[in-house]
C-alpha positions as CSV (number, residue, x, y, z in Angstrom):
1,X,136.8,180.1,136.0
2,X,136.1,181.0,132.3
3,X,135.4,178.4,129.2
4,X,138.2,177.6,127.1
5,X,137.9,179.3,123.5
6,X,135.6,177.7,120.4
7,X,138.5,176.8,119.0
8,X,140.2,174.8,121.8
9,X,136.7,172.8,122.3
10,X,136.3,172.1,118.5
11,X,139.6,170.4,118.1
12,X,139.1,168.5,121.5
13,X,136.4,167.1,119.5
14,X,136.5,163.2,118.1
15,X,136.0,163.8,114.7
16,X,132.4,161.1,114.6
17,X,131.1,164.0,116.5
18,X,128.4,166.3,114.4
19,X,129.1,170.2,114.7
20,X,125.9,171.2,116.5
21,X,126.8,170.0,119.9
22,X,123.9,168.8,122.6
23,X,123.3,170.0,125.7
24,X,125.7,168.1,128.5
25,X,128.0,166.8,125.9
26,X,131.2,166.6,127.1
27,X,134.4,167.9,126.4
28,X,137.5,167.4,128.0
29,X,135.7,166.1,130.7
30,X,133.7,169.0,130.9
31,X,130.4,169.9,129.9
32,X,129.0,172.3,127.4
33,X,125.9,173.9,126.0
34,X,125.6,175.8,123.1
35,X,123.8,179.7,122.7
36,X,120.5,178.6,121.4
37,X,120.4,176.0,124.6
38,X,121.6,179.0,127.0
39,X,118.1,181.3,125.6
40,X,116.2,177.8,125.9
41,X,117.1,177.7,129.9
42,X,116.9,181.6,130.0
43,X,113.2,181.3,128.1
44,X,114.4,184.1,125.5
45,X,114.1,183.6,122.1
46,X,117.4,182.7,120.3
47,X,116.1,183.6,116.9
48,X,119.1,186.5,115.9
49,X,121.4,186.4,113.2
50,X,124.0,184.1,114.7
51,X,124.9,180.4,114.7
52,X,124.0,178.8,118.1
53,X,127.2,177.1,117.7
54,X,129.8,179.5,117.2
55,X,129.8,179.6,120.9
56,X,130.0,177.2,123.9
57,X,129.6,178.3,127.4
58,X,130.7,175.8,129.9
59,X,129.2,174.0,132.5
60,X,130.5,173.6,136.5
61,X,129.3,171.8,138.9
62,X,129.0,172.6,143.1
63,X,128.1,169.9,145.6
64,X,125.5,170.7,148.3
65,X,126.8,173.6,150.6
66,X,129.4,174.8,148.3
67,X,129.8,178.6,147.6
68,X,129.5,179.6,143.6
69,X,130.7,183.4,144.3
70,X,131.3,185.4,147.8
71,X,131.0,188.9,148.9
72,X,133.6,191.0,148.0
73,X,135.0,188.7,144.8
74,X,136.2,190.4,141.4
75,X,133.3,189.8,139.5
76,X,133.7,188.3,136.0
77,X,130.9,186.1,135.2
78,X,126.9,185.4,135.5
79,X,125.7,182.1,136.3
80,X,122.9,180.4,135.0
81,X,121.2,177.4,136.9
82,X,120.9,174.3,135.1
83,X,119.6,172.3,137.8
84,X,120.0,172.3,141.5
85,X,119.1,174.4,144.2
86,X,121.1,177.6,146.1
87,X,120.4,180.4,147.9
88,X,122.2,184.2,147.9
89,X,122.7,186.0,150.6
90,X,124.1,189.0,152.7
91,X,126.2,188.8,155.9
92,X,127.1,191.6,157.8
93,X,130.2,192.1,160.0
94,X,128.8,189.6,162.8
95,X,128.5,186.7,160.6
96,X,124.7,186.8,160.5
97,X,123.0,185.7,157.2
98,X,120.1,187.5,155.1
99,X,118.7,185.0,152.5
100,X,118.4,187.5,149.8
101,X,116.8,184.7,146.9
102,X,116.4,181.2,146.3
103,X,117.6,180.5,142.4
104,X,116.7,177.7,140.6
105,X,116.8,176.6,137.3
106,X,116.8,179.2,134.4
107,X,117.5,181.8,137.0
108,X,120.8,183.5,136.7
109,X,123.0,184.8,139.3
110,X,125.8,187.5,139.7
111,X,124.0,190.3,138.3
112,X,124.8,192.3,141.4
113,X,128.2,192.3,140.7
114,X,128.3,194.2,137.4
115,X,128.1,197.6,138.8
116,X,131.2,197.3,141.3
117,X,132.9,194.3,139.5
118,X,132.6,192.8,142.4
119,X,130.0,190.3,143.8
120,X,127.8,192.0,146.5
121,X,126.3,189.1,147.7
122,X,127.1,185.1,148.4
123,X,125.7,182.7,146.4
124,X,125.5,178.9,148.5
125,X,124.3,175.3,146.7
126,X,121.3,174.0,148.8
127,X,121.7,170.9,146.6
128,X,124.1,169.3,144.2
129,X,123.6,171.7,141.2
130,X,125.3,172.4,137.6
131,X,125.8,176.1,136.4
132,X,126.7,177.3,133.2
133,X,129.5,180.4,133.2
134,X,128.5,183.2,131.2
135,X,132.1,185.3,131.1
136,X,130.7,188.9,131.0
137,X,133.4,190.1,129.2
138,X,132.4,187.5,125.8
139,X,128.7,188.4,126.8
140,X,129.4,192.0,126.2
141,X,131.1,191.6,123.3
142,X,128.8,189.6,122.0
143,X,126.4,191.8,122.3
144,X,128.3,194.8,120.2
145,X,128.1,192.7,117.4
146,X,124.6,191.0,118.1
147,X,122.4,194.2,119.9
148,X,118.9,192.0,119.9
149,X,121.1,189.2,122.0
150,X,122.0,192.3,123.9
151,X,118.4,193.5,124.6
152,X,117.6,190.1,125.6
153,X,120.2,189.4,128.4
154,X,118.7,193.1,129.7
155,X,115.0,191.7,129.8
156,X,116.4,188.4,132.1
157,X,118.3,190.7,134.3
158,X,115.1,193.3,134.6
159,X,113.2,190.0,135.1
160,X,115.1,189.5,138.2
161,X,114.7,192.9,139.8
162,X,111.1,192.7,139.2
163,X,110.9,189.3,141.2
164,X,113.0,191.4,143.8
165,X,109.9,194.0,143.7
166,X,107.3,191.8,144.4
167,X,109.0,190.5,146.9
168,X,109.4,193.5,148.4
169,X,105.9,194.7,148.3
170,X,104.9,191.5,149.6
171,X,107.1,191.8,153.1
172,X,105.5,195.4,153.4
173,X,101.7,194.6,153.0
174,X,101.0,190.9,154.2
175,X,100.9,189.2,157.5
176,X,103.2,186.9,158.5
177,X,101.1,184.1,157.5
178,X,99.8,185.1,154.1
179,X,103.9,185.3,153.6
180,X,103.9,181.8,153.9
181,X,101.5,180.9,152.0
182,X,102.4,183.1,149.1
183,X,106.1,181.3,149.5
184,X,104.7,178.1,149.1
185,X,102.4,179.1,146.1
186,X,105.5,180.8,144.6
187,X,107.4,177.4,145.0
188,X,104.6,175.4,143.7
189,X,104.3,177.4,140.3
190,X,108.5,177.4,139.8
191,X,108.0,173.9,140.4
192,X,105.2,173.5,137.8
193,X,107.1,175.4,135.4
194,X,110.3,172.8,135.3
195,X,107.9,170.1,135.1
196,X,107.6,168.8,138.1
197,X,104.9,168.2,140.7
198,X,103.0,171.4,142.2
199,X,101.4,169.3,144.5
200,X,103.4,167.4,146.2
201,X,107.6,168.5,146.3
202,X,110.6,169.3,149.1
203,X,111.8,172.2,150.0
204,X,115.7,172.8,150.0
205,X,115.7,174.9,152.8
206,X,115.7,175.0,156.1
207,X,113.0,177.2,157.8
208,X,115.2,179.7,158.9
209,X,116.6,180.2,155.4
210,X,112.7,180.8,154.7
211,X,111.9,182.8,157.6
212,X,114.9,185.3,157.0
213,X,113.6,185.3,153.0
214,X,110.2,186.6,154.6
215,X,111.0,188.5,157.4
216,X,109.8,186.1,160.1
217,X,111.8,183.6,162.9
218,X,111.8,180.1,162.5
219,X,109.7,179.6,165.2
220,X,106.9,181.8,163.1
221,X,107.5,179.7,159.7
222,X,107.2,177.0,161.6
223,X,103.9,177.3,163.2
224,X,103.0,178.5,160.6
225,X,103.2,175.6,158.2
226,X,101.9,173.8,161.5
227,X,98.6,176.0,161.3
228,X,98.2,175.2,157.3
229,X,98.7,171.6,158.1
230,X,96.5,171.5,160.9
231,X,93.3,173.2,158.9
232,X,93.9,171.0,156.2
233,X,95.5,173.3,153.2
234,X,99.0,171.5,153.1
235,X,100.8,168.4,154.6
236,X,103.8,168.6,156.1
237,X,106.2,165.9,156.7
238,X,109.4,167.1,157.5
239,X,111.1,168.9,154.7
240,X,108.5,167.4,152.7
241,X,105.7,169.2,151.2
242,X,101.8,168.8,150.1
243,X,99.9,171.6,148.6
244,X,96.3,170.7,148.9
245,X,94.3,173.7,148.6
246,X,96.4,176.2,146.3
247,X,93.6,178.6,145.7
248,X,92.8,179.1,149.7
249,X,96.4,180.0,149.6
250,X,96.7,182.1,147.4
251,X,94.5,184.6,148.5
252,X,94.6,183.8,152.4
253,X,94.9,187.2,154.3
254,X,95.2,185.8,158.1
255,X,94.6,182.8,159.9
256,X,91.5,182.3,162.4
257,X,92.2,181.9,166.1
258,X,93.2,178.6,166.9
259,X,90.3,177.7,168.7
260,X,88.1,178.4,165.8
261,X,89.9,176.7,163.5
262,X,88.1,173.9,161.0
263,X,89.3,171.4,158.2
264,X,86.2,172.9,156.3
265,X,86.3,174.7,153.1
266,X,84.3,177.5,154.6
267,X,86.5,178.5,158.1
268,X,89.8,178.6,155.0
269,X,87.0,180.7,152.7
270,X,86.8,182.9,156.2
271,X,90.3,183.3,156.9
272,X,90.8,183.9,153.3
273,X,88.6,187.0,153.5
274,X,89.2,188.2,157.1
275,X,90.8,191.7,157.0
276,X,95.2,191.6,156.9
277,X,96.7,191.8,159.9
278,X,99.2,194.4,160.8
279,X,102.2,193.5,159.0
280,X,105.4,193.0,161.7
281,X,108.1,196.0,161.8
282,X,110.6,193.5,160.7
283,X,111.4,193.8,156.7
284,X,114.0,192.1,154.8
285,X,117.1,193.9,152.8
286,X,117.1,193.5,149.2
287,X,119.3,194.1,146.5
């Protein structure tokens, strides 16, 4: 699904309206956002030698459980979220399911599809959420005439492998709990970041999604966040999270046996420092 050209959306336009045109203003019954909005989302600097007007990209929306792009579709366009919550993922030929990320807003998706043209992965809505369609044929062109917008779009997409790196060296060298935590301190900071609480939020996923992220069963993620609750670093109440010691989970390595374990700062302090555990065999596929 690809915007309509500048031209179509300009004349759609009542004429009261002013030129520079704000984010979620509609057209047609569609929404729009201009390219200086687009680097705003994408935290890239939008000062190149173009008017952030002579292009619109479009917005779409997907209800909860919706797919944005599956395996084996020609690719065409990247997607950038506006808001909302989804998940990409893998599935081999028995149907199974390997969470692969969890994008949220100013990540973009369908990067993986640029060296096939087509996508490699599924991308799924864990919530109501609005994209915005970047056609990669206009990007590219773009970009011939524009080469710092070019080099820009390159650092977002290296961005995301990078992410993909540390998430990688995290599934290799951590225990099954300091996964966890690190998930949930990951969460708290994206959170932070798009102005909302880092203390207190829900998570969109289920704990399987989460445990085939990490590498672990549910039944691991979920006594897990049991254990955390029970010495007091986070509250769990259903799908509902409370971070309440972020700096014990940061750098937590293991968790103490469960008959030592304490609500007091020192046993977390202990477990904190207590030498890693053998990572599990089990690793998680990446892209």
């Amino acid at each position: 699904m690809l915007p309509t050209q500048m031209s179509e959306a300009r004349a759609a336009a009542p004429a009261a309206q002013s030129p520079a045109l704000e984010a979620g203003r509609q057209r047609q019954g569609r929404l729009w956002s201009n390219l200086k909005e687009v680097c705003d989302l994408l935290h890239i600097p939008a000062a190149f030698s173009m008017n952030a007007d002579e292009l619109l990209f479009q917005h779409v929306q997907f209800k909860t459980g919706q797919r944005v792009h599956t395996i084996g579709q020609p690719f065409d366009t990247l997607y950038i979220v506006n808001s909302g919550f989804l998940k990409t993922v893998l599935i081999d030929e028995f149907g199974n399911e390997q969470v692969l990320s969890f994008p949220m807003k100013g990540d973009m998706l369908g990067v993986d599809g640029i060296h096939s043209r087509h996508y490699s992965s599924e991308a799924v809505a864990l919530s109501d959420c609005d994209l915005i369609l970047l056609p990669f044929k206009k990007l590219t062109a773009l970009g011939r005439v524009h080469v710092e917008l070019e080099h820009m779009m390159y650092g977002v997409m290296s961005r995301e492998l990078v992410r993909e790196q540390a998430m990688i060296g995290m599934l290799g060298a951590l225990s099954a709990e300091a996964r966890v935590a690190r998930f949930l301190v990951s969460l708290a900071d994206r959170f932070a970041q798009m102005g909302y609480s880092s203390k207190l939020f829900n998570l969109r996923m289920t704990r399987h999604e989460i445990g085939s992220y990490l590498g672990l069963t549910l039944e691991t993620v979920s006594r897990t966040l049991s254990a955390f609750n029970e010495i007091g670093l986070i509250t769990v109440d259903q799908r509902t999270i409370g971070i309440k010691d972020a700096e014990a989970l940061k750098t937590l390595r293991r968790l103490p046996p469960s008959r030592s374990r304490s609500k007091s700062p020192a046993s977390r302090k202990a477990a904190a420092e207590a030498p890693a555990a053998a990572p599990p065999v089990q690793l998680v596929a990446a892209v």
